[in-house]
C-alpha positions in Angstrom: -5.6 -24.1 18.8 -5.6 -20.7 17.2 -9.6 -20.6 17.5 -9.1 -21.0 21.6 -6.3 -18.4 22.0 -8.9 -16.6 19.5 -11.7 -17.0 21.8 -9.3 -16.3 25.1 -8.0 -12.7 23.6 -11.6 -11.5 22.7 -12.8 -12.3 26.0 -10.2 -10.1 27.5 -10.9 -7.4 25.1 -7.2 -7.3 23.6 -8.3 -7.9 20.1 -8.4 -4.8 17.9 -10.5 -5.7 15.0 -11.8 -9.3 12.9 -10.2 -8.1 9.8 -12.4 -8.8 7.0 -11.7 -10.3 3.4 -10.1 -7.5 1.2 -9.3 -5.2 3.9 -6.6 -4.7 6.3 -5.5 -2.7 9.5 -3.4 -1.9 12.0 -2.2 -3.0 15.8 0.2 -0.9 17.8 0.9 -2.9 20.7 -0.9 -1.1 24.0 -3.0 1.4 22.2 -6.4 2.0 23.8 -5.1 -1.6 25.5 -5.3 -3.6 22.2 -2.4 -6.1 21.2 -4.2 -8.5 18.8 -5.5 -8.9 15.1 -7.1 -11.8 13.4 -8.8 -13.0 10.3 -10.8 -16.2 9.9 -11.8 -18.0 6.7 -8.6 -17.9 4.9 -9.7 -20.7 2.4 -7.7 -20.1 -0.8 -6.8 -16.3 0.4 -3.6 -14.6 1.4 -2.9 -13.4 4.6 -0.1 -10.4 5.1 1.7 -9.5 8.2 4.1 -6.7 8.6 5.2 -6.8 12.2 7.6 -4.9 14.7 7.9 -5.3 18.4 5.4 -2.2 18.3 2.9 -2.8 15.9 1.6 -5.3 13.3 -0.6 -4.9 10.3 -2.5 -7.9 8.9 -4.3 -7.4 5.5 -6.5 -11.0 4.2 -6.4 -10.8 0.4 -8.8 -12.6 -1.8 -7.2 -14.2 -5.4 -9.8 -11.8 -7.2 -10.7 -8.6 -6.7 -14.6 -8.0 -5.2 -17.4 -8.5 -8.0 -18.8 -5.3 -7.7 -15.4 -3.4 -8.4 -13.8 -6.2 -10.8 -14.3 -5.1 -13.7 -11.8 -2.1 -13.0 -8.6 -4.7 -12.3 -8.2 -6.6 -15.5 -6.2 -9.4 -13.9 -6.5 -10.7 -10.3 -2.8 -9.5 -10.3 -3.4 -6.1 -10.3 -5.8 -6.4 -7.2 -2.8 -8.4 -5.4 -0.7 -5.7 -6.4 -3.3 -2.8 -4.9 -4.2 -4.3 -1.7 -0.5 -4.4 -1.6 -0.2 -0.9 -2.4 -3.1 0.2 0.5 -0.4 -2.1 3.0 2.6 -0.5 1.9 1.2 3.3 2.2 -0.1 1.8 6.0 3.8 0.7 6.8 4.7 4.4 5.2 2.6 6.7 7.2 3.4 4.6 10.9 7.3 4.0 9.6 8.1 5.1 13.4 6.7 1.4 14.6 8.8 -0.4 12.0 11.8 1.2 12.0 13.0 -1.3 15.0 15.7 -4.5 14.3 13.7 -7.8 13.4 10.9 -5.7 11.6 9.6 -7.6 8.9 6.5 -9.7 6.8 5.1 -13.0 6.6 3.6 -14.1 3.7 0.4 -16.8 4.1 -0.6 -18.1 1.4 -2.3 -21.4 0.3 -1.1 -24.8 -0.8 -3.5 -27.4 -2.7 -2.5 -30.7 -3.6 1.0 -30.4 -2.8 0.9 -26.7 -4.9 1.2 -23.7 -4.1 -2.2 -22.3 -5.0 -1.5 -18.8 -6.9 2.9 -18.5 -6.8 2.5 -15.6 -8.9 0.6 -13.3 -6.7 2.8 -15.0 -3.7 5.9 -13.8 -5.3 4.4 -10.6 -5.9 3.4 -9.6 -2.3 6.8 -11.2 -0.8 8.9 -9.1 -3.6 6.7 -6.4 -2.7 7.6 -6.4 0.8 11.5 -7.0 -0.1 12.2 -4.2 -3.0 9.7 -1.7 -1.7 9.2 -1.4 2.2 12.8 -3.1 2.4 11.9 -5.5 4.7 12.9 -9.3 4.5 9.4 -11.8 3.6 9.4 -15.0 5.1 7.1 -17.5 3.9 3.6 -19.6 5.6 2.0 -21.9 4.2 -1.4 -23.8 4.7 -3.3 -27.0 3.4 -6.3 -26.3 1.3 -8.4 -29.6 1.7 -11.7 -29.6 0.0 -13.7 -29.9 2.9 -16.0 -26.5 3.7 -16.2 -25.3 7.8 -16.6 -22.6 10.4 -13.6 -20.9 11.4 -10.8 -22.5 9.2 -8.1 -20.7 8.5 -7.8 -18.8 10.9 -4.9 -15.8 11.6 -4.0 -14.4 15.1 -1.5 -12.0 15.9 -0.6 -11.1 19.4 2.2 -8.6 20.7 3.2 -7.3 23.8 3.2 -3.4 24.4 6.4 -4.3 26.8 8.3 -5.2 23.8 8.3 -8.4 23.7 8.5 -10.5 20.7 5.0 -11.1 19.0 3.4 -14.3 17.8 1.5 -15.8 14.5 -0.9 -18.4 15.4 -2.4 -19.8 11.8 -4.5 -22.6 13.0 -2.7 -25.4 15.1 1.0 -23.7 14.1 2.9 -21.2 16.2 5.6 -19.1 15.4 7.9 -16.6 16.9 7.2 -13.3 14.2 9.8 -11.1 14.4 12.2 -11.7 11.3 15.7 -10.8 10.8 19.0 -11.7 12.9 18.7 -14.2 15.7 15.1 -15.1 14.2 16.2 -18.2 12.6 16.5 -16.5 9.2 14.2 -15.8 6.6 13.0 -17.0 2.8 11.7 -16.1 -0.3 7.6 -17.0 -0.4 8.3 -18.7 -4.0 11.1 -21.3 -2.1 11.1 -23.6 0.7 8.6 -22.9 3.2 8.6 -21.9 7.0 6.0 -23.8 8.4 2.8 -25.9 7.3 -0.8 -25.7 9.2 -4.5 -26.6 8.1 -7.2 -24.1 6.4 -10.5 -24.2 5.1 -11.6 -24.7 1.6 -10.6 -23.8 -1.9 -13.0 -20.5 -3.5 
């Protein structure tokens, strides 16, 4: 479901950008007529939203840190911990666009075989996202089967520049994203999860 509603925003041009593996960016609702971001190819990944009812941010974080640059991160920790650093200097400088009730995260991550596929670097990005933006974290999760194919795992945010509440689509799943009172509560990423959905293949 999420690759048609996928398909149906880029053909109306509302989609702001196809955010990459290891990179992140920034939505506010209306600008320059965007409303949307997405990722694709979540496989064993993160994904990271910070959301308002005037702007979202997605980042897609990969359990290592790129080849090129790893040797410079001695554990895939502290590459969690600095694509979570790039996110929470991005919330920082547009605070204006989160400062509204129900502002919050979500925090996709994987589960395989009934486990949760890297809990430390889940509990770091939702503690992250509690202690330093002070912001409550509710938790995603998603399968990780075995099975390799095009477009699985896919992530699609889309808000409203009228104010209106925005929505995660992670695969078949749908969810109202704005967190807080009235949103039917929130969780720690390391506990019970808010909702399960399909994604593509272990790295």
């Amino acid at each position: 479901m999420a690759a048609a509603q996928l398909e149906k925003v880029q053909a109306s041009n509302l989609l702001k950008k196809m955010v990459q593996m290891d990179d992140y960016d920034i939505v506010r609702f209306g600008e320059a007529g965007k409303t949307c971001l997405a990722t694709r190819d979540l496989n064993s990944c993160h994904a990271v939203v910070i959301v308002s009812k005037k702007a979202a941010i997605l980042a897609h974080i990969a359990p290592h840190a790129p080849t090129a640059i790893r040797d410079q991160f001695s554990t895939a920790l502290k590459w969690t911990q600095a694509m979570m650093d790039q996110i929470i200097k991005c919330v920082q400088a547009n605070k204006s666009y989160f400062e509204n009730p129900g502002s919050g995260g979500i925090v996709i991550y994987g589960v395989y075989q009934g486990e949760i596929a890297l809990p430390d670097q889940v509990k770091l990005l939702a503690a992250s996202i509690e202690k330093i933006l002070q912001m409550p974290a509710r938790p995603f999760q998603y399968n990780v089967p075995g099975n390799p194919g095009p477009n699985k795992g896919i992530v699609l945010i889309e808000g409203n520049p009228m104010g209106l509440q925005p929505t995660l689509w992670v695969e078949e799943k749908k969810m109202g994203l704005m967190v807080g009172p009235g949103s039917g509560g929130s969780g720690s990423a390391g506990g019970k999860t808010a909702s399960t959905t399909t994604a593509g293949q272990s790295k």
